[in-house]
N, C-alpha and C positions, 0 to 999 in steps of 0.2 A: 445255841438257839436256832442259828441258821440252816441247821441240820436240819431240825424236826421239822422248819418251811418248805423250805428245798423239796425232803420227801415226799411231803403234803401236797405239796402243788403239783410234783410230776404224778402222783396218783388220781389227784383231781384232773388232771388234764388225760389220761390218758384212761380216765374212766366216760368221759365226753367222748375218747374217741371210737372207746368199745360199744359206747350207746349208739355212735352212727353207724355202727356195724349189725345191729339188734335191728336197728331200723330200718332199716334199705334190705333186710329180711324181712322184717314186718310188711313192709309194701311191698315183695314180691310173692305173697301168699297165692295171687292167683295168676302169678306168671307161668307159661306155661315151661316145662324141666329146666326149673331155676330150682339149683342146689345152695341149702344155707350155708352162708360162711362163716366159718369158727373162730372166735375171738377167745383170745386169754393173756392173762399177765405173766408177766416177766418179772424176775427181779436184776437189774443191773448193778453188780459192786461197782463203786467208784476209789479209785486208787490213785495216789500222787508220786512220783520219782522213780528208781529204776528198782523197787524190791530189795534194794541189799541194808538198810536199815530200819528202824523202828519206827521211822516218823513216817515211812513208805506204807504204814496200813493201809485197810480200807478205811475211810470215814465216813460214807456214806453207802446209802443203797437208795437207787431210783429204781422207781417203778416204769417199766414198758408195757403198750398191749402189742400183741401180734397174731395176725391172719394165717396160721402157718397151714391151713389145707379147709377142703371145704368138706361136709358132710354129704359123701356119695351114696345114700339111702337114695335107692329107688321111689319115683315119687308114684300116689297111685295115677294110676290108667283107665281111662274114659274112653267110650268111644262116639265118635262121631259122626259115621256114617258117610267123612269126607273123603272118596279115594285116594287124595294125596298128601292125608295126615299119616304119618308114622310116630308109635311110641317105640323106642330101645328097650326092649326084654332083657333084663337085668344089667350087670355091666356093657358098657360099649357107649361109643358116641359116634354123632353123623359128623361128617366133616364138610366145611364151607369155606370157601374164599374169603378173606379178608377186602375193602378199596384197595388195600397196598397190594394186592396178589397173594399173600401169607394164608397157609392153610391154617383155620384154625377149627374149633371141635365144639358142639352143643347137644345140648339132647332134646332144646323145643323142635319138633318135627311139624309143624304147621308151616305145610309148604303150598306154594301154589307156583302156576305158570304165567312167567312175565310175558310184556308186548313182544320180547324179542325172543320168546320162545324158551327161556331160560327155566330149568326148575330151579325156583330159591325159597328162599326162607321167609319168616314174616315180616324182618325189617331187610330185605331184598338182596342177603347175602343168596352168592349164587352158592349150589350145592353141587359136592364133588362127586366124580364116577370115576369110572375106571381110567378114566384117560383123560380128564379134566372136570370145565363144567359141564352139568348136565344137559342137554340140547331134546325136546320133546317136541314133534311133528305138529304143526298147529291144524286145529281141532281136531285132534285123536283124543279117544281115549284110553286113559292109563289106568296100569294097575302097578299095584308094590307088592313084591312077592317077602314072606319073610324071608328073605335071605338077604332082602334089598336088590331083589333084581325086579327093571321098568320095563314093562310090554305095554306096547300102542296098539292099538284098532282103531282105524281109520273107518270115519262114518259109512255106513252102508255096506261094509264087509263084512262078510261071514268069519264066525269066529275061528273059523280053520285059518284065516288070514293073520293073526296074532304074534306081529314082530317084537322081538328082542332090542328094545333100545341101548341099555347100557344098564350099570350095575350101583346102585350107591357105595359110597366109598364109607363103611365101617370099620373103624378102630378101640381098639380098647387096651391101652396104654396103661401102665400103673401108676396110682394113684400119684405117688412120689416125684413123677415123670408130668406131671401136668401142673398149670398155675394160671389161677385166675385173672383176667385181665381186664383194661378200667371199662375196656367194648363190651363186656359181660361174657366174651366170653371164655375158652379154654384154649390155653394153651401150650404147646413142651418145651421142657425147660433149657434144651436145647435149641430149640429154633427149628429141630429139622421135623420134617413131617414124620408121622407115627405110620406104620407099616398097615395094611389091610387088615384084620381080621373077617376069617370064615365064620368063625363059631358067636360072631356077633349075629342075635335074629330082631325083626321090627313085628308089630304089629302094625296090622294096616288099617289105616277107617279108623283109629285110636288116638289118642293124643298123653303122654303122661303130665301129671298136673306137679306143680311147685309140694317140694318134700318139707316146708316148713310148717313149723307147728306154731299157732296161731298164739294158741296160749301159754305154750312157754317162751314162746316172744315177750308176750306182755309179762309176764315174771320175771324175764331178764331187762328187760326195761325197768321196772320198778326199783329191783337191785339194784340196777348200775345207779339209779337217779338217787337209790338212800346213801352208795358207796362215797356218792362226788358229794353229798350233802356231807355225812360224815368228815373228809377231807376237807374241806370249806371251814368246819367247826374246830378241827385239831388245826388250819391259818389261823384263827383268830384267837384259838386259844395262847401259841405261840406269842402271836403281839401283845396277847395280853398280859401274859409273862415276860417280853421283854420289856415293857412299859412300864411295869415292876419293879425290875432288875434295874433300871434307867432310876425310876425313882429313889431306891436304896443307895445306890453310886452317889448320888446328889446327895445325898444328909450324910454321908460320911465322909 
C-alpha cells in the first residue's frame, strides 16, 4: 500500500512544481526576449541492494519534473523607434556582465545609457564589446548598426564626423552549451565565455517580445491543477484502503 502513497505523492509534488514553472511563464508573457522554460516528467526506478538477487528489484517508481532546456523560438519583434533598443535576428545572444564580473547572455536588448556612461541593460547589467564594458561619450548620439557595431556624433557635428565606438559583443552558442539561471539569465555550461559571433545580426529601433504563448500557458496550468487533483484522490483512495485492510486484520 505504501507503494501506491509514495508514488502518489511524489507526482502530486512534483506536479506543484511543474505548475511554478507554467507560471513564472505565465507572468513573463510581456517580458521583453524571455524564453519559456520546458517542464517535463521523469520517471525514477527505485531499487534496493547491489542487483545480484531477487529481492534487489525495482519496487517502486517516483515521479520527477525537470527543466532540461528552454524553448529558443524567436519571439516576435516590435519596433520602437528607440535608437538604443536591439532585437537579435534569429539565433544569437547580447552578452552582459554579471555584479560578480561573469559574462552572461540575454536577448532583452532595451538598453539605455547610465550616469557613468555605461551602455547596460534594463536592470543595469552593463553590456559587453569588444574589449569589455561598453563606454558611450556623454551626450553623443548613437547608432547600432546590424552587425552590432556603436557610432557616436557628438552634438553639432557634421555627420562626416561619425566615430566608431566599439562593437557589441554577439554570441550564439548551442543550445546544449547554455543554462538557465535563477538571475534570469543565460548561461554556459562551462563557465567559460562563448566566443564572438559574426554571422549574429540586430535590429535597431526594435525590441523582441517574450515567445510565450498565453493560452497554452493557461492549458498547461489547468492540466497540471487536474493532474495534482488526480494525485491527491489516488492519497486518499490509498488510506482508504489501508483503513480497510486495518479493519479486516482486526476481526480475524
Amino acid at each position: 500500500m505504501d507503494r501506491l502513497i509514495y508514488t502518489a505523492m511524489s507526482g502530486a509534488t512534483q506536479a506543484l512544481e511543474q505548475q511554478a514553472v507554467v507560471a513564472n511563464n505565465l507572468a513573463n508573457t510581456s517580458t521583453t526576449g524571455f524564453k519559456a522554460q520546458l517542464a517535463t516528467f521523469r520517471a525514477v526506478p527505485m531499487a534496493f541492494g547491489d542487483g545480484t538477487t531477487i529481492q534487489d528489484d525495482t519496487t517502486r517508481t517516483f515521479v520527477l519534473s525537470s527543466t532540461p532546456t528552454a524553448d529558443y523560438t524567436p519571439g516576435p519583434i516590435q519596433q520602437t523607434g528607440n535608437p538604443l533598443d536591439v532585437a537579435i535576428q534569429g539565433p544569437g545572444w547580447l552578452s552582459v556582465l554579471t555584479p560578480d564580473g561573469q559574462e552572461a547572455y540575454t536577448r532583452a536588448g532595451n538598453l539605455h545609457v547610465d550616469a557613468n556612461g555605461q551602455l547596460v541593460t534594463a536592470s543595469n547589467m552593463q553590456v559587453v564589446g569588444g574589449g569589455g564594458p561598453v563606454a558611450v561619450p556623454p551626450g553623443a548620439e548613437v547608432t547600432i548598426g546590424t552587425d552590432g557595431t556603436i557610432s557616436a556624433l557628438m552634438p553639432g557635428d557634421p555627420a562626416t564626423t561619425i566615430a566608431l565606438v566599439d562593437q557589441l559583443k554577439l554570441v550564439n552558442p548551442a543550445p546544449g552549451e547554455l543554462k538557465h539561471g535563477d538571475d534570469g539569465l543565460y548561461h554556459t555550461a562551462d563557465g567559460n565565455p562563448a566566443d564572438a559571433d559574426p554571422n549574429v545580426k540586430v535590429a535597431a529601433g526594435a525590441l523582441e517580445g517574450s515567445n510565450v504563448n498565453p493560452v497554452a500557458a493557461m492549458v498547461s496550468m489547468i492540466t497540471n491543477a487536474r493532474q495534482f487533483q488526480m494525485q491527491t484522490k489516488m492519497i486518499e483512495s490509498a488510506d482508504q484502503n489501508e483503513q480497510s485492510a486495518n479493519k479486516l486484520l482486526n476481526f480475524s
